[in-house]
Structures are given as C-alpha cells and as structure tokens.
GUTORTI-613595 format. One line per 8 residues: number of its first residue (from 0); for each residue x, y, z of N, C-alpha, C, CB. Coordinates in Angstrom, 1 decimal. Each point is the difference from the previous one (the first is absolute). Glycine has a CB too. Example, Ala and Ser with C-alpha at 12.3 -4.5 7.8 and 13.67 -1.06 7.14 Angstrom:
! residues 2
0 = 13.2 -5.7 7.8 -0.9 1.2 0.0 0.9 1.2 0.0 -1.9 -1.2 1.2  1.5 2.3 -1.9 0.9 1.1 0.0 -0.8 1.1 0.8 1.2 -0.6 -2.2 .
END
This chain:
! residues 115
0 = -1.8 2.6 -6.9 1.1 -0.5 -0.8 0.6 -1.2 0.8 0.5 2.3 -0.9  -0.7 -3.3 0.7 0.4 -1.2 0.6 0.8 -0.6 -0.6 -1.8 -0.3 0.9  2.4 0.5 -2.5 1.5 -0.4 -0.2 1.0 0.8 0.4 -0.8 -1.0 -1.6  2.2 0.0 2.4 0.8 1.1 0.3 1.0 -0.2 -1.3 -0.2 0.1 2.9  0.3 1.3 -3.0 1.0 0.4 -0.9 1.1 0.5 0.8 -1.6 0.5 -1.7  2.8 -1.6 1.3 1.1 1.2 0.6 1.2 -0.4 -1.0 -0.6 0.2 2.9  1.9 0.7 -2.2 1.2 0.5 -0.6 1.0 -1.7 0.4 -0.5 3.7 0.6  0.7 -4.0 -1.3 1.5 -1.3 0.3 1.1 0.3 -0.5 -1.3 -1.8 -0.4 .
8 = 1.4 2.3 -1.0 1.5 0.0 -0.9 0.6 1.5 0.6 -0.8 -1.3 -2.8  2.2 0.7 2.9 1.0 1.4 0.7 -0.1 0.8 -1.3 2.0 -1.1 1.8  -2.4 0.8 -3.2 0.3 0.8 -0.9 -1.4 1.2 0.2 1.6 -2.1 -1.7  -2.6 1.9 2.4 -1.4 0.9 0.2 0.6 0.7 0.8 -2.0 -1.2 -0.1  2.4 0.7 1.5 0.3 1.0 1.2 0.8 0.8 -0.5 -0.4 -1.4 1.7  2.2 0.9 -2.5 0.6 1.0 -0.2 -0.4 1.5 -0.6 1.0 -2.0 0.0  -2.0 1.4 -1.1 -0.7 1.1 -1.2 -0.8 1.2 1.0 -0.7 -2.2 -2.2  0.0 1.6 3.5 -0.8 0.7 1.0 1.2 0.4 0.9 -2.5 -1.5 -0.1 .
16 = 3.8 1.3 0.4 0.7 1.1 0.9 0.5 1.2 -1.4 1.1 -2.0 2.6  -1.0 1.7 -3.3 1.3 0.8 -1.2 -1.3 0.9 -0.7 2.4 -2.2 -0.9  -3.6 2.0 0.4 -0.9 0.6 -0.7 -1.0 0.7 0.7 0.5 -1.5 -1.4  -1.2 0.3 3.0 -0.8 0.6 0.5 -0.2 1.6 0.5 0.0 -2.3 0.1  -1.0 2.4 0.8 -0.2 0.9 0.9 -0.1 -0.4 1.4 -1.1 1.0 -1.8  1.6 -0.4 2.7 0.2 -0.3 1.4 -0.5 1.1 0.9 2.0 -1.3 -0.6  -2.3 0.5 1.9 -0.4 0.9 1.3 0.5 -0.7 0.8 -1.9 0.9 -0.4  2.8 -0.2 1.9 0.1 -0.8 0.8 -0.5 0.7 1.5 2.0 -1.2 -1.6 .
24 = -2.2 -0.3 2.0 -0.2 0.8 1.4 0.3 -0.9 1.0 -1.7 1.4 -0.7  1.8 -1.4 2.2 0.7 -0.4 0.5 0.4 -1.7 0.3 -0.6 2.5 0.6  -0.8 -2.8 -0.8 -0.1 -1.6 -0.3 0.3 -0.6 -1.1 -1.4 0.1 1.3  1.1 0.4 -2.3 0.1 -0.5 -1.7 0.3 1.1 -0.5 -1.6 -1.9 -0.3  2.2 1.3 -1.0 0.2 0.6 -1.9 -0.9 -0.6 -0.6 2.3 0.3 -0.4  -3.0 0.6 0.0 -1.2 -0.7 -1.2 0.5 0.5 -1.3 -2.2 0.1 1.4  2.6 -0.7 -2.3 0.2 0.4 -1.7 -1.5 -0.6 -0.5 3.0 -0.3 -0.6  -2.8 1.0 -0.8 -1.3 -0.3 -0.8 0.4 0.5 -1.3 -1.7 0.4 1.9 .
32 = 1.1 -1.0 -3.0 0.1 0.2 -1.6 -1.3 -0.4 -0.5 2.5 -0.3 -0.3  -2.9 1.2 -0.5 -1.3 -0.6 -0.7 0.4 -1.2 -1.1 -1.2 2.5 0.3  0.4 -3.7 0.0 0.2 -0.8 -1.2 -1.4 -0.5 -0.8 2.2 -0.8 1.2  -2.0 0.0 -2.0 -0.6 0.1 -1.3 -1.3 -1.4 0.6 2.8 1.0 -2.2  -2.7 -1.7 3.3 -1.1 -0.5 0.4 -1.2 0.9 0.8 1.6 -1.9 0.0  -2.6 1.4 0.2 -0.9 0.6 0.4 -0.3 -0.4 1.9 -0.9 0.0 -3.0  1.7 -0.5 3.7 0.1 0.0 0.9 0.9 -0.2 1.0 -1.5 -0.3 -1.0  2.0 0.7 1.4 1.6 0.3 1.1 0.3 -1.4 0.4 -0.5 2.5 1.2 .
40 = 1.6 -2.3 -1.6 1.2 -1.1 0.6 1.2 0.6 1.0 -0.4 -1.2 -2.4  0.2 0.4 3.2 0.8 0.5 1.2 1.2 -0.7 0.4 -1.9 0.7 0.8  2.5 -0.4 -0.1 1.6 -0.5 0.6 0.6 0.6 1.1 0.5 -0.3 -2.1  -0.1 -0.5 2.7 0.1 0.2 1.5 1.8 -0.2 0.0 -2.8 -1.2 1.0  3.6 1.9 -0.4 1.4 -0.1 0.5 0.1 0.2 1.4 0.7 0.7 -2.1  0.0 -2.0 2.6 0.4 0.0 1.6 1.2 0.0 -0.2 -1.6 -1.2 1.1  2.2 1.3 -0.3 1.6 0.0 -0.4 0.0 -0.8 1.6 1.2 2.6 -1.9  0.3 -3.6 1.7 0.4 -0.7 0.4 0.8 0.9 1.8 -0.1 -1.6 -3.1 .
48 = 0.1 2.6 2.4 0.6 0.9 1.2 -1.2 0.2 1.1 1.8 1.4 -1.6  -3.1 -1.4 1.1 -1.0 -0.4 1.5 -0.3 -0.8 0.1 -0.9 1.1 0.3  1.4 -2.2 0.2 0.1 -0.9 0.8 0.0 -1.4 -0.8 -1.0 1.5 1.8  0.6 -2.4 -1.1 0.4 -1.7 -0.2 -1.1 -0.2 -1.1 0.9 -1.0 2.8  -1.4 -0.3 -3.1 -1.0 -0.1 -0.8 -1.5 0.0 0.7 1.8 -1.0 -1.5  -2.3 0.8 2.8 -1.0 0.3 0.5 -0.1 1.5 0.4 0.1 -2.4 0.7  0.6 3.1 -0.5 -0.1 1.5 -0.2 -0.7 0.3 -1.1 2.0 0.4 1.0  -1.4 -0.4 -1.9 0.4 0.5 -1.6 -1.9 -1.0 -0.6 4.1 -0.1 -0.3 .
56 = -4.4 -1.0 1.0 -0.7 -0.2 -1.0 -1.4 0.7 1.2 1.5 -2.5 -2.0  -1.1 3.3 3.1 -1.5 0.5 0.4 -0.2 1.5 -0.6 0.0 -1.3 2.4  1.1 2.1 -2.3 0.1 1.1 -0.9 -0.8 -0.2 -1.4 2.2 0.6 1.1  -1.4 -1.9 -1.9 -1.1 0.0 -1.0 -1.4 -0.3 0.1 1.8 -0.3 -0.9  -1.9 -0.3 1.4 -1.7 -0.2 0.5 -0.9 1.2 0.1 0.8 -2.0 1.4  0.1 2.8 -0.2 -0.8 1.3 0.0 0.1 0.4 -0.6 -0.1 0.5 1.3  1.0 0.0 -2.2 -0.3 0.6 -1.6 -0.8 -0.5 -0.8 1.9 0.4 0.0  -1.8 -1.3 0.1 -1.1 -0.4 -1.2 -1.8 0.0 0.3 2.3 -1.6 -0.8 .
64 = -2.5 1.6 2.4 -1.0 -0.1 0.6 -0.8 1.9 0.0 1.3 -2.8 1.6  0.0 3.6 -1.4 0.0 1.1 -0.2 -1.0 0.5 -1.3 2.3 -0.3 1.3  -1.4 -0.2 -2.6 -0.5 0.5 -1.6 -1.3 -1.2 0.1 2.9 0.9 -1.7  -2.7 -2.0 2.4 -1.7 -0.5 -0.5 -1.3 0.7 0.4 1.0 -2.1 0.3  -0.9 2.6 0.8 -1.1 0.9 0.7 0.1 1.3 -0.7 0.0 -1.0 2.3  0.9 1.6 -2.8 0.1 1.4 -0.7 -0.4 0.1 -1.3 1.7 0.4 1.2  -1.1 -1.6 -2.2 -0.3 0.0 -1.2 -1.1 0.4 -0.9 1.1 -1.3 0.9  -2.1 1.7 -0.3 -1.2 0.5 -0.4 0.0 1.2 -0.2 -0.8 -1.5 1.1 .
72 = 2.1 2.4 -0.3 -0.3 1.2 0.3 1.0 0.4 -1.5 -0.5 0.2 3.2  1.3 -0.8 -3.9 1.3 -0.2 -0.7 -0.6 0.0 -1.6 1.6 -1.6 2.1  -0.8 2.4 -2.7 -0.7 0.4 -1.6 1.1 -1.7 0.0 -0.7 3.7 -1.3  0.1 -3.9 -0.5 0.2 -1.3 -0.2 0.8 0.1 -1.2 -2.1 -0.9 1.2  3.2 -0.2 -1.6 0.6 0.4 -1.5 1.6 0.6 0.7 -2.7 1.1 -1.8  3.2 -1.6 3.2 1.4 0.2 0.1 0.8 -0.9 0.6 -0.6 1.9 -0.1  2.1 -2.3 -0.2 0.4 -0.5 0.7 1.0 0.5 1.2 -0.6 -1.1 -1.9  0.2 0.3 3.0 0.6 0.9 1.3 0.8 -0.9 1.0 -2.1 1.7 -0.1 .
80 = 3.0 -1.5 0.5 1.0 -0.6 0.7 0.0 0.8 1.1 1.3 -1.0 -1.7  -1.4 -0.1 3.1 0.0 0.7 1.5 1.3 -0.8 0.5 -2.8 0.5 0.5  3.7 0.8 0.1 1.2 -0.5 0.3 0.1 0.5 1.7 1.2 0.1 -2.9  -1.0 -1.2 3.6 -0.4 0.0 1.5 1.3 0.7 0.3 -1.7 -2.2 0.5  1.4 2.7 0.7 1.4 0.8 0.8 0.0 -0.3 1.2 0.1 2.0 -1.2  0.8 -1.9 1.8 0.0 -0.9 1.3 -0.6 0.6 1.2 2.0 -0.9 -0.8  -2.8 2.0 0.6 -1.6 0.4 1.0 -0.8 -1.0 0.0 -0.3 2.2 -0.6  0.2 -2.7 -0.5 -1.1 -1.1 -0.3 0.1 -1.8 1.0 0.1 1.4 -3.0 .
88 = 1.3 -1.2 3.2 -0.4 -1.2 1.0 -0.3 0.6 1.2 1.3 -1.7 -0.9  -1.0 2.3 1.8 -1.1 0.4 1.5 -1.1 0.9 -0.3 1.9 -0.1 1.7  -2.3 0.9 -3.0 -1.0 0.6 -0.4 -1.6 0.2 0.7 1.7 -0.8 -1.7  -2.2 1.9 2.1 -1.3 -0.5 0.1 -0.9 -0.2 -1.2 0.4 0.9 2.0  -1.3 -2.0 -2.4 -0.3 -0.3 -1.0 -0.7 1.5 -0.3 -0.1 -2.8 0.3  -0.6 3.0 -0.1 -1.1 1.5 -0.1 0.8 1.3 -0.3 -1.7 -0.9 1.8  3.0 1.1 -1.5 1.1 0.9 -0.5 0.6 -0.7 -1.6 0.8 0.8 2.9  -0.8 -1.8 -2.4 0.7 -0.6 -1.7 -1.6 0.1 -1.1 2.3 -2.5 1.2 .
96 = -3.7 2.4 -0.6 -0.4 0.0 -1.3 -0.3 1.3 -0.4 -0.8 -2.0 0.3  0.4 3.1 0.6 0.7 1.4 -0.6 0.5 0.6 -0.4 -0.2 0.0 0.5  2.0 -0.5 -0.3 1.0 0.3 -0.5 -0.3 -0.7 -1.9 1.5 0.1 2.9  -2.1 -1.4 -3.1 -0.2 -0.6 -1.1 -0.6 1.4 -0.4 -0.4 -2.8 0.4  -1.1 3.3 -0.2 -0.6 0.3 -0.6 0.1 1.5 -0.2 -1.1 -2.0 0.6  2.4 2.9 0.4 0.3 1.3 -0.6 1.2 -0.2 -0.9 -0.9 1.2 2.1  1.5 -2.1 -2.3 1.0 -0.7 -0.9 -0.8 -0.1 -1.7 1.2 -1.5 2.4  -2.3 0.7 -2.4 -0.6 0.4 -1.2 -0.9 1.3 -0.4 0.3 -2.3 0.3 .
104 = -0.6 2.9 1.0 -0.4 1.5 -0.1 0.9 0.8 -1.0 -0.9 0.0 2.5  2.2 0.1 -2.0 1.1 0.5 -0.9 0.4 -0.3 -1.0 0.4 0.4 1.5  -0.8 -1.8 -2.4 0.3 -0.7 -0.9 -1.2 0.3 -1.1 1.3 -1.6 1.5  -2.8 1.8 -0.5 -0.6 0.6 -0.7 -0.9 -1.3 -0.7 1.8 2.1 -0.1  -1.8 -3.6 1.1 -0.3 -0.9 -0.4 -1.4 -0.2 0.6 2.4 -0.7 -0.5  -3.0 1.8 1.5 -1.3 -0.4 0.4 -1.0 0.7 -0.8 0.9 -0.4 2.1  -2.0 -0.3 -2.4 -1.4 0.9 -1.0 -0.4 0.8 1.0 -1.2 -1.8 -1.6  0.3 2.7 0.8 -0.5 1.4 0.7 -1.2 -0.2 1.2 0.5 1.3 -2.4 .
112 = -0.9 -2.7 2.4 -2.0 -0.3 0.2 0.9 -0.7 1.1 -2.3 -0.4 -2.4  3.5 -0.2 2.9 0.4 -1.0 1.2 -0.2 0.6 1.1 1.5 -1.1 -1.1  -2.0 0.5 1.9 0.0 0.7 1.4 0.6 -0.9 1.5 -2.2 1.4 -1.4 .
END
C-alpha cells in the first residue's frame, strides 16, 4: 500500500472519539471505526502538552514508523486515530510498538494469519 491515506478534517476525528471504539494503554489511545473505503486512513494526535514542536513532531514519526512496519498485520476498511500520551516521548520504541499492537489486539483490528 504505498498511498498514504490519512485522517485531516476535525469533523473525522471528532466522529472517531464520539462513535469509535477505543483501547488504551500506557503510551497511546487507539480509536477505530469501520469505514466505507477499502483501506485505512489514519490520524495521529500529539498534543501540545508533550513538548515543543521538535518533541511532538518525533513522537509522530515514531508513530507513524510504528503502523508502517505493522500494517500488514492490520485488517483493512478502518479508520483509526493514534493519540500519543506522554510515555511516548522518553518511550522505548519496542514497548511503544507492542503497546500499538496489543491496543489493536483488543480492537480486534489484527487478521487471524499475522504473526
């Protein structure tokens, strides 16, 4: 999947905190809602409360570097918003992509064959 699809309008994200489904764990909130495309669109929330903008934009990086290596493992057809918590700036990367991936365990967003 080499187009990125992601989440921009506050009117998506809102629809994904008020409608979705959530897991949290200690580094992130992952919501999710099935939508009507055939391949996931994502969205990332940093909040301004971890840190400056060089903080904020490595958290996102690892997030997103996170769901690019995982993606594979991820049924397809939802939209999902990852909302960073402030573990995620001194984080070890290898706890945060765990935490990703028992986060969608409980969402119920991984296929049966991923390993």
């Amino acid at each position: 999947m080499d187009v990125r699809c992601t989440l921009k309008k506050n009117s998506d994200f809102r629809r994904l905190y008020n409608k979705g489904k959530s897991a949290v764990t200690p580094y992130m909130v992952v919501y999710c809602r099935r939508s009507k495309g055939q391949n996931n669109r994502l969205g990332y929330t940093v909040s301004t409360k971890l840190g400056h903008a060089v903080v904020r934009n490595r958290v996102r990086r690892r997030l997103r570097e996170i769901y690019r290596l995982n993606a594979h493992k991820l049924s397809s057809g939802y939209d999902i918003v990852i909302v960073a918590r402030t573990r995620c700036v001194d984080g070890d990367y290898w706890k945060m992509e765990k935490a990703f991936l028992s986060a969608c365990e409980k969402l119920g967003l991984l296929r049966e064959n991923a390993q």
